[in-house]
N, C-alpha and C positions, 0 to 999 in steps of 0.2 A: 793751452793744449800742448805746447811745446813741452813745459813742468811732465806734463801728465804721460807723454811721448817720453821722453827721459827716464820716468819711472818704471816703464813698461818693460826695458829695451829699445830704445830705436834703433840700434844697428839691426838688430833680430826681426824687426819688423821691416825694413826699406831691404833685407837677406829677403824675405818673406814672398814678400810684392815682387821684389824686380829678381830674382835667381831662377832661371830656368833649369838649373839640376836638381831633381827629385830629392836625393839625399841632400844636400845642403840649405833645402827649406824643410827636409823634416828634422837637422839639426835644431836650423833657426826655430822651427814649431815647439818643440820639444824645450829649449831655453826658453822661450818666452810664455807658455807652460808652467815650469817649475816658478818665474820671474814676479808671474801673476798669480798663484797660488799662496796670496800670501793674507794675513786677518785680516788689516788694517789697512784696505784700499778705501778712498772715500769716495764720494757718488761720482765726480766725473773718471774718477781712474778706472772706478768698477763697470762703468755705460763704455769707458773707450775698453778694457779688457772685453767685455763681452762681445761687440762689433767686432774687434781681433778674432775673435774664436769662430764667429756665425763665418769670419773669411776662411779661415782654415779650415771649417767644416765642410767647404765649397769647392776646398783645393781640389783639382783635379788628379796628384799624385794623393795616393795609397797612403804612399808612407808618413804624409802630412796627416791624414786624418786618424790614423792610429796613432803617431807619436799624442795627438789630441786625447784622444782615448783614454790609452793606455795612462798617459801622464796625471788625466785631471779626474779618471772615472770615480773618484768620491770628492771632490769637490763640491762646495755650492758654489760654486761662483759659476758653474753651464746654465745656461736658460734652458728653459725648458724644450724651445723650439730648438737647438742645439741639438739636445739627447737625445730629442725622437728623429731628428733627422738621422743624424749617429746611429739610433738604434734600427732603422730601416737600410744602414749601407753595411757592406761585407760582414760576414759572420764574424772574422775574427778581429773587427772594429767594433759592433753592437757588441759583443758577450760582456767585455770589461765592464762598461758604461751598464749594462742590463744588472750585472751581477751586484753593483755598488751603487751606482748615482743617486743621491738623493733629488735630483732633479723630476726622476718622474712619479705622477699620480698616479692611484689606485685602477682611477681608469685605462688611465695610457699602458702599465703592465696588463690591465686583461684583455685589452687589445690585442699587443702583442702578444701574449700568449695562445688567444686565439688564431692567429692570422701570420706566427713568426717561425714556424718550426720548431722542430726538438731540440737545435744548439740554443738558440732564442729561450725555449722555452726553460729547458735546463739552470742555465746563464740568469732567469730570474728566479727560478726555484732557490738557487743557490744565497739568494740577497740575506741578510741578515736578521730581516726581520719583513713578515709578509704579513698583510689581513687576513683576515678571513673570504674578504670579495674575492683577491687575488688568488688564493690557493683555493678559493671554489671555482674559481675559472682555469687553473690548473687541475687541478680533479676532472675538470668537465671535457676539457680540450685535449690537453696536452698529453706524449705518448708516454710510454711504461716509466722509462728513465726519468722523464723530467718529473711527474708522480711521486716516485721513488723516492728521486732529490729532496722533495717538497718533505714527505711527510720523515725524513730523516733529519728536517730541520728542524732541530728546537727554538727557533727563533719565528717558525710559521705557523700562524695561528690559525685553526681550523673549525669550522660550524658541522654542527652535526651532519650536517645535509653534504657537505664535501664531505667528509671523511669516510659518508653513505655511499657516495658517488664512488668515490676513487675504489672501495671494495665488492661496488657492484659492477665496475665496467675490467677488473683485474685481478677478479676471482682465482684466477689459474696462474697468476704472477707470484711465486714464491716470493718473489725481491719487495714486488709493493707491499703484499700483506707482511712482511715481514717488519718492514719498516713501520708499518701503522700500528702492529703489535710492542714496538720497543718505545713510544712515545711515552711520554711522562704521561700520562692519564687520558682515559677513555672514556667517551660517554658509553653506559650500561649497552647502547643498542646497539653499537659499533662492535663491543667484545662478545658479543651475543653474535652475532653476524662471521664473525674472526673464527669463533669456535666452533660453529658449523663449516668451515671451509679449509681451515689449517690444515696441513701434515701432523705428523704425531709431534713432532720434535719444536715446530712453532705454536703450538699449543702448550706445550711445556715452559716454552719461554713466554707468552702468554701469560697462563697461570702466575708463574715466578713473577715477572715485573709489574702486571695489573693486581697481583693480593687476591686471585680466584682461587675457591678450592678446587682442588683435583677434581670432587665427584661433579662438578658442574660438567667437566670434557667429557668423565665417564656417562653422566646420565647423557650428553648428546650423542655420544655413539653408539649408544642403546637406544636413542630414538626416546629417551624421556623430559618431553619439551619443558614442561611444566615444572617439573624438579630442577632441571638447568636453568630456567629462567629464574627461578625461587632462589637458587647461589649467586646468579648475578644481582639479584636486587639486596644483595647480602654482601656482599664485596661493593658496591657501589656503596654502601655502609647508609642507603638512607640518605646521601646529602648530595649524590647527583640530580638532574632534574628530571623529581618522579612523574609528574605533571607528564612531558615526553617519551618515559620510560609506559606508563601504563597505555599512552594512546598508542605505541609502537606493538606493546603485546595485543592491544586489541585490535589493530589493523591486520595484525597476521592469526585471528582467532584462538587466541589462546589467553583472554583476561576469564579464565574461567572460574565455576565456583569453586572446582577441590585447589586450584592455584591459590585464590583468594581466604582458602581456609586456612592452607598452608600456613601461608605469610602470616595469618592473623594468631596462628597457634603458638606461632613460631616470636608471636611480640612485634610484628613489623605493623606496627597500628599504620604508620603514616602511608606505608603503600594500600593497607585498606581503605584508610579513607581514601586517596587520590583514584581509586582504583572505581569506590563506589560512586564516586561525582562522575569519571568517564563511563562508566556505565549507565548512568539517572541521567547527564545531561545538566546536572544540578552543579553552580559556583562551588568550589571545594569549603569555601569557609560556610557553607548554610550546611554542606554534607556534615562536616565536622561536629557543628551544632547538633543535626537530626543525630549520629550517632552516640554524641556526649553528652546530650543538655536537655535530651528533649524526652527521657523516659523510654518503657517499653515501644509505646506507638511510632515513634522519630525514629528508632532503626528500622520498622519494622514498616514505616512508609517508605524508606527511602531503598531498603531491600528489595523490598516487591516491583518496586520502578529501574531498578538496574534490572530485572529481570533474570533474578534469582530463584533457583527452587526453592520451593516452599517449604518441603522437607526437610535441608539445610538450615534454615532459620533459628530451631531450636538451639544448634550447634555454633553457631556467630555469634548469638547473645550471651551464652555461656563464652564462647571467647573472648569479649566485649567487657565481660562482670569478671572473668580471672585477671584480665587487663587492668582494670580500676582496680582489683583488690592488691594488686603487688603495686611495690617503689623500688626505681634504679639510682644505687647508692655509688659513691664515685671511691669506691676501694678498691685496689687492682681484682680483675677479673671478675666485676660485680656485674657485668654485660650480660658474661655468660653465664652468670650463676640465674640472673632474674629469667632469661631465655628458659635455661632449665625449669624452673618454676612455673616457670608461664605454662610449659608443654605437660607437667608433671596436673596442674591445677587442671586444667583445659580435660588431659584425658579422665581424670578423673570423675569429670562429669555426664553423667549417662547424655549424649546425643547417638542422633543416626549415625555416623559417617561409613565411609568407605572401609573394608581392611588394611586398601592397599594406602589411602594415606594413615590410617593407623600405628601400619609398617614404617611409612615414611618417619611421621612422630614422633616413633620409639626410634628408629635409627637415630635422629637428631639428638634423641636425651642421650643416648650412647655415645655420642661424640661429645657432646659438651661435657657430660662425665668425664671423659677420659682428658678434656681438655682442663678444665678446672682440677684433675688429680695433677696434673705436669703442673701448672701454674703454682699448684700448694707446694710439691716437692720443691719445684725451682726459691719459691720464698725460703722453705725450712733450710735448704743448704745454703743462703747468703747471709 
């Protein structure tokens, strides 16, 4: 012990125990601190370092328990009971230790974010890397700022369901939604949610960092759901989880048929099928089957069971048969060339439909036009 004493500091520690001036044990605290913070303590140096710490934790002066803090808040070598002790005294002893410690669990941050306030809460928003439990217990708890914090962190990981939260309880927070707008990537129903509530100008930025077209803001300030929803599943590019994206439109009544025609006119097979399993009820891989495998009667069971018009029908199997008859080749801008085709083959075939997605159709071939002229110029001048 005596070895182990000697490696520690023992001057720093017998300053510790026996000094009754505040400042001169949170010197000693503070040296013995930086003393122990070092790789290569072995198990008794590491058992007597830790009992040091649980006494400083204890210390009655301030300035002992922050020199603590401050000195070791990313340290492993705090126990655990340490840090939550620490993180339940003085605010400006808990933030250090909250914003870095690797000492505490997923649990112990949602705790305290629950039950610690906004400097607490903030102080962990800030950590460098957060779960997904944490920052949905921050979403769910904590006030504007700490929210803020959170989703301004690229290090904090987020579930659909918090990032739900945090834009449903902070609507009217230009800062929160801003923040959740500038994130590296968003689940479809998040920026669907964003652009119904933005200002013009976070909408913009929106647009610009998620890769949405403009007419997705324009159709929602017209109030055309179904067209905004049809860009975002188009910017989500097909590889966010449609599965989620189709039950979220159909929770809020709008996995409709001219939605669904759209997408399917438009080449977005995969959001049709996921689209017709969440309406049938039916595994997406038996949907897939009935749509692709199974002949006339397999779409045409599985249509009728999503409870689809009947009308409509003619119009999906012809979407279904220009689908199978075209191939996507990997030659720059062969995306939107096959999209064009698809909508080109599709109207060409006598079905019912609406005028007004007609309209829509033909606007689409007009942009992919005008998008595939730029893509051809930009080749012939390199």
């Amino acid at each position: 012990m005596t070895t182990t004493r000697a490696a520690l500091g023992e001057a720093d520690i017998r300053l510790l125990l026996k000094s009754t001036a505040p400042e001169e044990r949170a010197l000693a605290a503070h040296r013995l601190c930086r003393h122990i913070d070092r790789p290569h303590l072995d198990d008794a140096e590491r058992a007597e370092a830790q009992e040091i710490l649980r006494l400083m934790a204890r210390d009655a002066a301030e300035q002992v328990r922050r020199a603590l803090a401050v000195t070791l808040k990313s340290s492993p070598l705090i126990p655990r009971d340490v840090a939550n002790r620490l993180a339940r005294d003085l605010e400006s002893i808990a933030a250090p230790l909250l914003s870095f410690s690797p000492a505490f669990s997923d649990e112990d941050l949602a705790e305290i974010v629950r039950l610690g306030g906004p400097v607490r809460q903030a102080a962990v928003a800030r950590r460098p890397a957060l779960s997904p439990r944490v920052t949905t217990a921050i979403a769910e708890h904590a006030e504007a700022e700490p929210v803020r914090i959170a989703c301004a962190n690229d290090g904090a990981a987020f579930s659909d369901r918090g990032l739900l939260k945090a834009v449903e309880r902070f609507e009217a927070s230009e800062g929160v939604l801003a923040a959740i707008a500038l994130r590296k990537a968003l689940p479809a129903s998040v920026a669907e949610r964003l652009l119904h509530l933005a200002s013009e100008a976070l909408r913009t930025t929106l647009l610009e960092r998620q890769a949405l077209e403009s007419p997705a803001a324009l159709a929602i300030a017209l109030g055309a759901h179904e067209r905004a929803s049809l860009d975002l599943v188009e910017a989500a590019g097909r590889a966010a989880d449609l599965a989620a994206f189709v039950a979220h439109l159909r929770r809020g009544g709008r996995l409709t048929a001219s939605l669904l025609l759209r997408a399917l006119a438009h080449g977005h097979m995969g959001f049709f099928e996921w689209s017709l399993a969440e309406l049938s009820g039916v595994p997406h891989h038996r949907a897939w089957l009935m749509i692709h495998d199974a002949g006339e009667l397999g779409l045409r069971a599985i249509y009728e069971r999503a409870g689809l018009p009947a009308r409509l029908l003619p119009a999906f199997r012809a979407a279904v048969d220009a689908f199978h008859s075209l191939e996507l080749d990997d030659a720059p801008g062969a995306l939107a060339r096959f999209q064009r085709r698809m909508l080109e083959r599709f109207l060409t075939r006598p079905q019912a439909i609406s005028r007004e997605d007609i309209d829509y159709l033909l606007d689409k071939i007009d942009r992919l036009t005008q998008g595939a002229a730029t893509v051809e110029e930009a080749a012939a001048a390199a």
